[in-house]
C-alpha positions in Angstrom: -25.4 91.9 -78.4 -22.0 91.2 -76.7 -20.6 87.8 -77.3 -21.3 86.4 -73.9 -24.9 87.0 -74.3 -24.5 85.5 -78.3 -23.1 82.2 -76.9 -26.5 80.9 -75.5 -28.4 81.7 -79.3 -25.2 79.7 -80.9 -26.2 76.7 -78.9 -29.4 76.6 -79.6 -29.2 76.7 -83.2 -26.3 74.0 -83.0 -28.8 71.7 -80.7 -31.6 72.3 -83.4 -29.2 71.5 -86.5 -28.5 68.2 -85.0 -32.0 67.4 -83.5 -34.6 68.6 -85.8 -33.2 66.6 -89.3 -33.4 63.2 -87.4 -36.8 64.4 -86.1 -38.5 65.2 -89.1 -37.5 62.6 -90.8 -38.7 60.2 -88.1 -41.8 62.0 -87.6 -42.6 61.8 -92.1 -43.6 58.3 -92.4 -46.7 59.2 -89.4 -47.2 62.9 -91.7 -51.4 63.1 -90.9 -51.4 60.3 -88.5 -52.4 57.7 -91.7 -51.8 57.3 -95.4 -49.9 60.8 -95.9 -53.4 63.2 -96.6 -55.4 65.3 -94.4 -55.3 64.7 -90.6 -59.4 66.6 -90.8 -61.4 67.2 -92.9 -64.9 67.8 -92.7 -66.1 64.5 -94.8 -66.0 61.1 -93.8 -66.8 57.8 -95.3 -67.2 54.5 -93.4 -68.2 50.6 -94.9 -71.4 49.5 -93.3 -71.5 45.7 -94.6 -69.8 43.2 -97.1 -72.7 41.7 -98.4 -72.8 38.7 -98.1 -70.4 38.3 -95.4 -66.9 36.7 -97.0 -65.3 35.2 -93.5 -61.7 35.7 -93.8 -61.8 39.0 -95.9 -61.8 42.8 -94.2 -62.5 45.9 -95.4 -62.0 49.8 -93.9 -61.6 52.9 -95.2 -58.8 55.0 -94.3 -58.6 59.0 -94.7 -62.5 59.6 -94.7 -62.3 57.8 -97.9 -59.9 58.6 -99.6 -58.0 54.9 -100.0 -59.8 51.4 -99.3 -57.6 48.7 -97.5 -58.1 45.3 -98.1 -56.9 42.1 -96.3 -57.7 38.8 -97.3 -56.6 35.7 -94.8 -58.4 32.8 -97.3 -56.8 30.7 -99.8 -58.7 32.0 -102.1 -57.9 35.5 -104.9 -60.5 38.4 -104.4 -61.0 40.2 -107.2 -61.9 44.1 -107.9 -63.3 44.9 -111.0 -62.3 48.9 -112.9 -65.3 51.4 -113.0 -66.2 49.7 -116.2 -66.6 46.2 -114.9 -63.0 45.4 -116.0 -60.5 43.2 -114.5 -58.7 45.4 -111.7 -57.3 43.7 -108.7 -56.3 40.3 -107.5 -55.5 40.2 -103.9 -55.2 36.7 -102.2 -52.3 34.8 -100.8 -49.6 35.0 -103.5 -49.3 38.7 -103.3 -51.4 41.6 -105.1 -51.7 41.9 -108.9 -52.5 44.9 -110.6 -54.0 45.0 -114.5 -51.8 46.8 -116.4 -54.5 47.5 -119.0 -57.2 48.8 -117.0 -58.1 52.5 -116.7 -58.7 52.6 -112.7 -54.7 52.0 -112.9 -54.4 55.2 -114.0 -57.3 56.9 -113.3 -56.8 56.5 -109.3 -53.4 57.9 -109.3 -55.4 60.6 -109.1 -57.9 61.8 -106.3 -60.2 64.1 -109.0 -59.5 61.2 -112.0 -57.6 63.7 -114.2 -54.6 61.5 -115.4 -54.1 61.2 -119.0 -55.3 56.9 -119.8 -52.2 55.9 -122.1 -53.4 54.4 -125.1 -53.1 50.6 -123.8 -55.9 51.3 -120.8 -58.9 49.6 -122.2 -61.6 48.0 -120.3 -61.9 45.3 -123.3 -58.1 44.6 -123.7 -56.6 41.6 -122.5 -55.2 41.8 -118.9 -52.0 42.6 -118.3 -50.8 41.5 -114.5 -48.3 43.6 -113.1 -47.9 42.2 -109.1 -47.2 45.5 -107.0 -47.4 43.5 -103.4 -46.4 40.2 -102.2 -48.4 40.6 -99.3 -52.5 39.6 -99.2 -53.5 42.8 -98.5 -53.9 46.5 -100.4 -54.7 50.0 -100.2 -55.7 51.7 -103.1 -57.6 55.1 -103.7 -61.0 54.5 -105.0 -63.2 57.0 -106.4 -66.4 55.5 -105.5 -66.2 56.4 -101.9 -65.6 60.0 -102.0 -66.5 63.3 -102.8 -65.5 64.2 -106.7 -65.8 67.6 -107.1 -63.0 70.1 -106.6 -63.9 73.2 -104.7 -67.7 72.5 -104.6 -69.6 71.4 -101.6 -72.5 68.7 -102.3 -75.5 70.8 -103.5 -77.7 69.7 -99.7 -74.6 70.9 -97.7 -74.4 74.2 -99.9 -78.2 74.8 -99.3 -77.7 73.9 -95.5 -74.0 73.8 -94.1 -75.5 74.4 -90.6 -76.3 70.7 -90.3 -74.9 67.4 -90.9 -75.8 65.4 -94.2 -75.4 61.8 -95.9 -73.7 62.8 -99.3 -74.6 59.4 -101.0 -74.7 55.7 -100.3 -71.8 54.1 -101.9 -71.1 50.5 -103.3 -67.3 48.8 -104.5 -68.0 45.6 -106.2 -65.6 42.3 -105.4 -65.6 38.6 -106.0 -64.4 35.8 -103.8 -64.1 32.7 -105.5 -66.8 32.9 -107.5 -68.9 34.6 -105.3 -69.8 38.2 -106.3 -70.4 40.5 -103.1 -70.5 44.4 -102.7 -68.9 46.5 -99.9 -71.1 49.3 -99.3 -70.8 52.4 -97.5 -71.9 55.7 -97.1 -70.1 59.5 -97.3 -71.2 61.8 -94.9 -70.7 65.9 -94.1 -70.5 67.4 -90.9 -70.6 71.2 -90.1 -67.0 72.7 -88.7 -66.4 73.8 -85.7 -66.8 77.8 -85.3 -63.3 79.8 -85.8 -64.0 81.9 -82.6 -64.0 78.6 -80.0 -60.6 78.2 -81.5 -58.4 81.1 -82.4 -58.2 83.3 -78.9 -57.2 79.9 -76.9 -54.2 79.4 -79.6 -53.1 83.4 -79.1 -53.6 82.9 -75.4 -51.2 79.0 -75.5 -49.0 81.4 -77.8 -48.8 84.3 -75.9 -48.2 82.6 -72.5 -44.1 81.6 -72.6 -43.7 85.0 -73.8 -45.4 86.5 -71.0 -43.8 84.1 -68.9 -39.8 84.7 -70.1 -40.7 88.7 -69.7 -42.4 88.9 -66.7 -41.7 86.0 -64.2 -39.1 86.7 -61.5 -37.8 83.0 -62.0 -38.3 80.7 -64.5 -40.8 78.1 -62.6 -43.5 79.2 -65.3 -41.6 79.0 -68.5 -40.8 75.3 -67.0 -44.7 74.8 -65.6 -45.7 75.6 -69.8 -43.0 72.7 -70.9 -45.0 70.5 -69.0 -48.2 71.2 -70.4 -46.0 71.3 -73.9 -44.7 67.4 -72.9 -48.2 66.2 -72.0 -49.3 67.3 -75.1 -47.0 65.7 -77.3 -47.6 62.0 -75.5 -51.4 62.6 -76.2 -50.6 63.2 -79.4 -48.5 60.0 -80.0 -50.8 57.7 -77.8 -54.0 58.5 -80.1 -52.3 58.3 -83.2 -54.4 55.6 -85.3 -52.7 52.6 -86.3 -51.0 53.2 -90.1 -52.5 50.3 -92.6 -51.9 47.1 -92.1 -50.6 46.8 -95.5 -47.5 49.3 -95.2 -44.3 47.8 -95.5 -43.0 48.3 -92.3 -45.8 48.1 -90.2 -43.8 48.3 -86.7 -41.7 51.0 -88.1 -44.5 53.3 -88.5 -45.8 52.6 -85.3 -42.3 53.9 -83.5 -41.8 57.0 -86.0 -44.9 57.9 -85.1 -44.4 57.4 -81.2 -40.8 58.3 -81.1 -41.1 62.6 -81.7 -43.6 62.5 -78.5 -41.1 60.5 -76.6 -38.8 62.9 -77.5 -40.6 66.0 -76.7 -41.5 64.3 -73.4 -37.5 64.0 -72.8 -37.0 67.6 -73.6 -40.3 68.6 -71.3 -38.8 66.7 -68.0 -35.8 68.5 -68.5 -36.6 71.8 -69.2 -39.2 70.9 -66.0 -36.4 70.0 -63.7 -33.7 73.3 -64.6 -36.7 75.1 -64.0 -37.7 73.6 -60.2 -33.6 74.2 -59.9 -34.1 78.1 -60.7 -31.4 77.5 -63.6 -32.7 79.6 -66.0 -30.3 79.6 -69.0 -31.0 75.7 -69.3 -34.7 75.8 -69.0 -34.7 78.5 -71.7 -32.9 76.8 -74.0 -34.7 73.8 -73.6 -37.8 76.0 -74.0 -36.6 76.8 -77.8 -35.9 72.9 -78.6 -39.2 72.0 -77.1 -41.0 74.5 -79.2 -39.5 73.4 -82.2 -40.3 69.6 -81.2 -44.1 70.3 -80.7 -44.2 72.2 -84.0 -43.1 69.0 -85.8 -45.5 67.3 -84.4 -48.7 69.7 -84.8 -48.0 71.6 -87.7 -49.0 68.8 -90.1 -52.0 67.8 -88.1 -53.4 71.9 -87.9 -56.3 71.0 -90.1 -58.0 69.0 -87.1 -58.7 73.0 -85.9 -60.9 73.7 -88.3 -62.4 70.7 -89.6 -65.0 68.2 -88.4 -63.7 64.7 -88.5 -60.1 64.0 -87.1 -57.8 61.2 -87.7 -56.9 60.1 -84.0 -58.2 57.4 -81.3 -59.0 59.6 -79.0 -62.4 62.3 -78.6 -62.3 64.6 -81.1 -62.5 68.3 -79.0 -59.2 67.0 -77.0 -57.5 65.6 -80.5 -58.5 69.4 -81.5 -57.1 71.1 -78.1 -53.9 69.2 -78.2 -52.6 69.8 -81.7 -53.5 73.9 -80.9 -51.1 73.1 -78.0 -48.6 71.5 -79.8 -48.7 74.3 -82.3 -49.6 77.3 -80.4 -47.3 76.6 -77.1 -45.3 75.9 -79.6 -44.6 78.7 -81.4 -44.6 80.5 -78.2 -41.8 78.5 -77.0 -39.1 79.4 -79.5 -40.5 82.6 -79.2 -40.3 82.9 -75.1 -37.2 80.6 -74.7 -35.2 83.2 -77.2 -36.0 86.1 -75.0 -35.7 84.1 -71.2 -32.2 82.9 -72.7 -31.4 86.8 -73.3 -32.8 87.7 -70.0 -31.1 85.1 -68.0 -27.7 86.3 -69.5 -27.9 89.5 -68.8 -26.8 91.1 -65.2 -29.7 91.8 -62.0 -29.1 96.1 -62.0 -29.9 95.5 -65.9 -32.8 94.1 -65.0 -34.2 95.8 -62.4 -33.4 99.3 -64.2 -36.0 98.1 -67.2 -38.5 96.7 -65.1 -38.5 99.5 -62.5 -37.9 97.4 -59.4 -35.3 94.6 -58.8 -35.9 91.6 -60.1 -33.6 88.1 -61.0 -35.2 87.5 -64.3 -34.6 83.7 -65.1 -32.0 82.8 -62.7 
């Protein structure tokens, strides 16, 4: 490669060095859309009452049940009691309070309840309040309200995975000022989708800026797929679910999870425009960052592909097309922008010599 057609692949790794740090550290906080797990996942868990009603107090689950958020607007501590009836939680308008002595400290630092109990966690010990919030509202992982057993499916989905099932009714116990009351819930299983609806429209997304860079005459297509790329990346960030309430920076969360899609958007309109100009050594570098951008974004959301349930506002089938945009088109984009910015560096007779009749490549 002679140094002239080198210089283009030196800027694009100096553009990415600069750009993709800031971006995924921006885009970490919004990892799997809420709460840092899965962004699918073929269980899901949803409260159905607080019974009786305690006005002022509100209860969801977040990542199909993996952590319970609670908010409490009264005057007035709730209290969650440990798996054994002990003294848990205290969430009310001084902050939250955590019991030092009781096992479900310890034992939901876990998702599978394997952490060793240190020898103070007893249900019958004293409590010991530790505050680990000053605001009236918590998240915590609860093991009541989801599925407990490692790499085995409920025994009526293993019998029948074909068809949707209700894995068990579910129950958390609280008590607001004096009034005892029970969240309850159920966990259900839904069937996946089928690998073969999804994997040939990911190789065709990938394929297609390759196919563009090689065998376009200008670079109109490579710029038409950044579009598609851009549009993509705003869905994404518009149907991201809101993170807890409870997170420490609530409004920060909400731009680091808009902000890469903005960005990708920028890069999109760009790469658009060089292309509609017929500058092709522009649109394919901007090809490259794009690619990169859009793998940010959809690599840690691939799960929705093959899983039921997705985390996202949106419908679930275009959550499901637009991350295997983000990350097929993606990885097609570094892939075609690399070989348009060779192409659109080297000279016409080159060209037309490999192709067998004359062409301009990605002027």
């Amino acid at each position: 490669m002679t140094r002239r057609a080198a210089r283009p692949l030196v800027v694009v790794l100096g553009v990415l060095a600069l750009v993709l740090p800031a971006v995924v550290l921006l885009a970490a906080p919004a990892r799997a859309h809420v709460g840092g797990g899965a962004a699918g996942s073929d269980f899901d868990a949803r409260v159905l009452a607080v019974e009786p009603a305690l006005p002022g107090v509100a209860v969801r689950v977040l990542s199909f049940g993996d952590e319970l958020e609670l908010l409490n607007a009264t005057a007035t501590d709730v209290e969650v009691p440990g798996y054994s009836g002990e003294p848990y939680l205290r969430i009310g308008p001084d902050g939250v309070w955590r019991n030092a002595n009781s096992p479900a400290t310890y034992v939901n630092l876990d998702r599978f309840g394997r952490t060793a109990l240190p020898a103070h966690a007893d249900p019958a010990a004293e409590p010991d309040w530790v505050q680990v919030s000053t605001e009236p509202g918590y998240v915590w992982h609860d093991h009541r309200t989801h599925w407990m057993s490692e790499g085995l499916l409920p025994p009526a989905v293993a019998a029948d995975p074909t068809r949707a099932h209700r894995v068990s009714a579910w129950a958390v116990p609280v008590v607001h000022g004096g009034v005892a009351a029970q969240v309850r819930g159920e966990l259900t299983w839904s069937p996946p989708p089928r690998a073969r609806a999804v994997w040939p429209v990911s190789v065709l997304l990938a394929l297609a800026p390759v196919a563009a860079a090689l065998l376009a005459r200008g670079p109109r297509p490579l710029g038409a797929l950044m579009a598609v790329g851009g549009v993509a990346a705003l869905y994404h960030a518009a149907t991201t679910p809101e993170p807890a309430t409870t997170v420490s920076s609530h409004a920060g969360a909400l731009v680091s999870a808009l902000l890469p899609g903005l960005l990708a958007a920028a890069v999109a309109a760009g790469g658009l425009l060089a292309a509609r100009r017929g500058r092709g050594g522009p649109t394919a570098l901007l090809a490259v960052v794009l690619g990169w951008l859009l793998l940010v974004q959809g690599l840690p959301d691939v799960d929705v592909l093959w899983t039921a349930n997705v985390l996202a506002t949106g419908p679930v089938l275009l959550t499901r097309a637009t991350v295997a945009v983000l990350v097929a088109l993606g990885a097609g984009s570094v892939v075609g922008g690399l070989v348009a910015t060779r192409r659109s560096r080297q000279p016409a007779g080159s060209l037309a010599g490999q192709a067998g009749s004359p062409v301009t490549g990605c002027r």
